[in-house]
Legacy VTK file of the C-alpha trace (Angstrom):
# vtk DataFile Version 3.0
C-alpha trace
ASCII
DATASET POLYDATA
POINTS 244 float
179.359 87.179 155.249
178.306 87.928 158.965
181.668 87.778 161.506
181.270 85.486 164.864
181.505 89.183 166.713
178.412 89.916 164.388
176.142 86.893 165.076
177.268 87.105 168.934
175.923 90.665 169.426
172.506 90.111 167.271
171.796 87.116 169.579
172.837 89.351 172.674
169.936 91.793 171.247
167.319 89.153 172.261
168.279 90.001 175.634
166.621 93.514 177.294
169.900 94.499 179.589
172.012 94.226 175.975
169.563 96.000 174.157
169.804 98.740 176.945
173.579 98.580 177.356
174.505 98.953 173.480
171.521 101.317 172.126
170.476 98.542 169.738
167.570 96.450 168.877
166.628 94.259 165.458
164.254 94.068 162.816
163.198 91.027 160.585
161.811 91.038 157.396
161.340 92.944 154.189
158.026 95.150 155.654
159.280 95.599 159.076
162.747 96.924 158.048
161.417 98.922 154.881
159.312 100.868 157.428
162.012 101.597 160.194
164.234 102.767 156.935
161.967 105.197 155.991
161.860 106.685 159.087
163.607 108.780 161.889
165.247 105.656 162.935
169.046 105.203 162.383
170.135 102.143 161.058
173.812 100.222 162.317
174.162 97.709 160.294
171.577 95.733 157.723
171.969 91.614 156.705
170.132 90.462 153.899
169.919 87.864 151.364
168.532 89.671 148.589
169.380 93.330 147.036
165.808 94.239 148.074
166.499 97.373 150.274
167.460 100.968 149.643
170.598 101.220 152.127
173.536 102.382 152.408
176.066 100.238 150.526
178.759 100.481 153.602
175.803 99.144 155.905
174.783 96.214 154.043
176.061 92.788 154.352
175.073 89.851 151.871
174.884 87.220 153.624
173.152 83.905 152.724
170.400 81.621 153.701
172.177 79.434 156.278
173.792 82.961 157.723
170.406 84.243 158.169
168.964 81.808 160.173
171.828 81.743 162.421
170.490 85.006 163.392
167.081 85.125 162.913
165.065 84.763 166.186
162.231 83.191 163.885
161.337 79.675 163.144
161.209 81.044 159.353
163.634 83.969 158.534
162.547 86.477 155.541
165.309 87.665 154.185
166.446 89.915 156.322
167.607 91.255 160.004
168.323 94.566 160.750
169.939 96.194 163.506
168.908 100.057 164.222
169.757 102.373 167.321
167.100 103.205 169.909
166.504 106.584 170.140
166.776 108.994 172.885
162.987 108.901 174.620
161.060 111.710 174.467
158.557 112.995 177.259
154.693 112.297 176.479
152.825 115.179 177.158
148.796 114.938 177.498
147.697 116.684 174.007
144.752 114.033 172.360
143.960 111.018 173.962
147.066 109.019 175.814
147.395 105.369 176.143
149.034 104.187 179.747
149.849 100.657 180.550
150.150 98.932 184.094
152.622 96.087 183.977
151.646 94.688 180.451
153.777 91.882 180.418
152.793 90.165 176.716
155.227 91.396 173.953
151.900 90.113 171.362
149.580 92.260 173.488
152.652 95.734 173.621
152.909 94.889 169.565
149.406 94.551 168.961
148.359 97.732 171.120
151.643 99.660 169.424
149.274 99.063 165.989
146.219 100.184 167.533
147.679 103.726 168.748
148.537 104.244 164.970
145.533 103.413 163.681
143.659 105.301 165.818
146.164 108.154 165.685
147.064 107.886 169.314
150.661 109.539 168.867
151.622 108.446 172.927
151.616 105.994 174.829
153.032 105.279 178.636
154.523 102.605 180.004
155.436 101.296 183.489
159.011 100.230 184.131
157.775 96.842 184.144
155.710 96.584 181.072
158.041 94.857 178.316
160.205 96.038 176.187
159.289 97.889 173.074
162.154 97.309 171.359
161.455 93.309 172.013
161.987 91.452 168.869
158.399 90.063 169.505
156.928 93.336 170.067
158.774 95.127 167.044
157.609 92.001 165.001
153.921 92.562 165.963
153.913 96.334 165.688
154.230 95.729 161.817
156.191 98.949 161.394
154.041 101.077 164.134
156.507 101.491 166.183
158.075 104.109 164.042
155.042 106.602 164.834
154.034 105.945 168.119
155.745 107.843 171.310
156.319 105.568 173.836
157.632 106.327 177.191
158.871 104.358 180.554
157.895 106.000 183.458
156.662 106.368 186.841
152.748 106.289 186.639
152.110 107.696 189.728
153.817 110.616 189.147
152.356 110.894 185.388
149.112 110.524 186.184
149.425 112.443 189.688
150.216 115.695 187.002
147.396 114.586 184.241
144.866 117.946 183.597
143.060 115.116 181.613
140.190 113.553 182.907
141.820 109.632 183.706
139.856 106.324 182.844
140.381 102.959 183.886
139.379 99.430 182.201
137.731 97.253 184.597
135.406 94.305 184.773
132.834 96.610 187.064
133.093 99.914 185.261
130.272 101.884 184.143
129.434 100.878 180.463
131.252 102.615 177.975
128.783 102.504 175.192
126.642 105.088 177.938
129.191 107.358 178.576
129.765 111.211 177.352
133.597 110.781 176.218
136.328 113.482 175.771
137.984 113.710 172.871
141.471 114.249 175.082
141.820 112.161 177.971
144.128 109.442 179.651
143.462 105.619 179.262
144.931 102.961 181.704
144.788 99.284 180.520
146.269 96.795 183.311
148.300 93.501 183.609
146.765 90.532 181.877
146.249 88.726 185.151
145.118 91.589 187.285
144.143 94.227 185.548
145.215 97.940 187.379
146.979 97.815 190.045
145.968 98.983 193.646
148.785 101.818 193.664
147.419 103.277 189.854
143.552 103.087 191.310
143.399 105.987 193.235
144.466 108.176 189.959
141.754 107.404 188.115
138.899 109.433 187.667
136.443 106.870 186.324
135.961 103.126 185.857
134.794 102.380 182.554
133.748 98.498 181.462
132.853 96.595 178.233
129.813 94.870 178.387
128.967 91.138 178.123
126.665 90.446 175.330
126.666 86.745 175.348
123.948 84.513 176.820
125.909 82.694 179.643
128.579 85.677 180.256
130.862 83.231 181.420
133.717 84.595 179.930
136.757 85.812 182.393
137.247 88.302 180.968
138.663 90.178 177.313
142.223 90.236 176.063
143.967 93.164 176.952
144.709 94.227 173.208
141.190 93.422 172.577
139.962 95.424 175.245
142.728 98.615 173.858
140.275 98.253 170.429
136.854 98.476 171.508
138.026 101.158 174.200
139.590 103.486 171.422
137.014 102.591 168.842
134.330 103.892 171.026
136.354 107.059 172.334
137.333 108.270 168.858
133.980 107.230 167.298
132.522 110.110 169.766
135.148 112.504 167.607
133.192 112.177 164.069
130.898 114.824 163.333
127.772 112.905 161.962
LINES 1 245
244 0 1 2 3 4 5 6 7 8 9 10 11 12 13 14 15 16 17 18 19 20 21 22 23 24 25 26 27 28 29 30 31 32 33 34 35 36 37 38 39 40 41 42 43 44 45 46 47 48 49 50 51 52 53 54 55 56 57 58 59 60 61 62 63 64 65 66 67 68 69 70 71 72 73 74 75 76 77 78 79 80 81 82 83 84 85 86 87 88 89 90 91 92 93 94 95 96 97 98 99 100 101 102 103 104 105 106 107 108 109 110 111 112 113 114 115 116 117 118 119 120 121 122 123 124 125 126 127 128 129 130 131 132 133 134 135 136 137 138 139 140 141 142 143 144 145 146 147 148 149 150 151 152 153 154 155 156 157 158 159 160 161 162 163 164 165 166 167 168 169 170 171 172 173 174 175 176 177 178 179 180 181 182 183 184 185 186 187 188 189 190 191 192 193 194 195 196 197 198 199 200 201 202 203 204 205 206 207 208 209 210 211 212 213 214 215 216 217 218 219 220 221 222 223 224 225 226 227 228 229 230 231 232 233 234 235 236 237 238 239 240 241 242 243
């Protein structure tokens, strides 16, 4: 059974300044939670409807259907919501190639970009302080589990990429075309707000403009997702990496 103290602090979670405040965030479903329980990540307290998950006993609640969509943040619950602690952040240094993001504001586009740094075995990635919140429902939803081996910092660009030794690129619609460029196989990649792209204050760090060409016939498109975009842009930087 889950206490009215219980359900009033998981639905604080869904709020960034709680999430801060207690240390706490939540996970939903079987996959998701699996994946933050076999990691570094240290659970508080775990509700489920089925015996499905190798916990400890004294942090497990059964609860039941009704319970767990009292809690659940999702239109359709799966069987369980999690609560783990957020740990302490840890400085990203510049080894490999580095992810930075400019005021991402999409917790899809975070989630979805959180997947592509483990794929591509991008082990950091930087945030401004007003990109969203990792630790998002949303964004833990769409990270499938990534989010468990991916370092993510908030920070002060400026200053981060003011101290870069690494060479730093930018994504814009102008750039030179980044099928034609030599790449490194360690460097720093900015991807910008949704709406406008880098900001003025991040441009003068970078050290070259890179683009993605338009293929199609009328090249009347605006312009590419930003998660779509963080693909092709890694794809083609660690394709560079395999010896043929």
């Amino acid at each position: 059974m889950v206490t009215k103290h219980q359900i009033k602090l998981i639905k604080s979670l869904a709020q960034k300044k709680y999430r801060q405040q207690l240390g706490l965030f939540t996970v939903e479903g079987i996959k998701g939670i699996e994946e933050f329980l076999n990691s570094n990540f240290q659970l508080e307290n775990l509700f489920t409807t089925k015996p499905v998950f190798d916990a400890p006993s004294n942090l497990t609640t059964k609860i039941s259907e009704t319970e767990l969509k009292k809690i659940s943040s999702l239109k359709n619950p799966n069987t369980a919501i999690a609560i783990f602690k957020i740990p302490k952040e840890v400085k990203v240094d510049y080894k490999g190639l580095v992810i930075v993001l400019d005021a991402v504001r999409d917790p899809g586009n975070l989630g979805t970009i959180i997947r592509l740094c483990d794929w591509y075995g991008v082990k950091n990635l930087v945030c401004s302080s007003n990109t969203v919140d990792c630790y998002n429902s949303k964004v833990v939803q769409a990270t499938m589990g990534s989010l468990t081996r991916v370092n993510i910092e908030y920070t002060d660009l400026e200053a981060y990429l003011k101290a870069s030794p690494c060479k730093v690129f930018g994504t814009f619609m102008e750039g030179e075309n980044i099928y034609r460029l030599e790449l490194p196989a360690e460097g720093v990649i900015v991807l910008g707000n949704e709406a406008n792209g880098i900001s003025k204050p991040i441009k003068k760090f970078l050290d070259k403009k890179v683009s993605i060409p338009q293929f199609g016939e009328f090249r009347k498109t605006e312009s590419l997702n930003v998660a779509n975009a963080a693909a092709i842009v890694l794809s083609e930087f660690k394709r560079r990496t395999i010896e043929m």
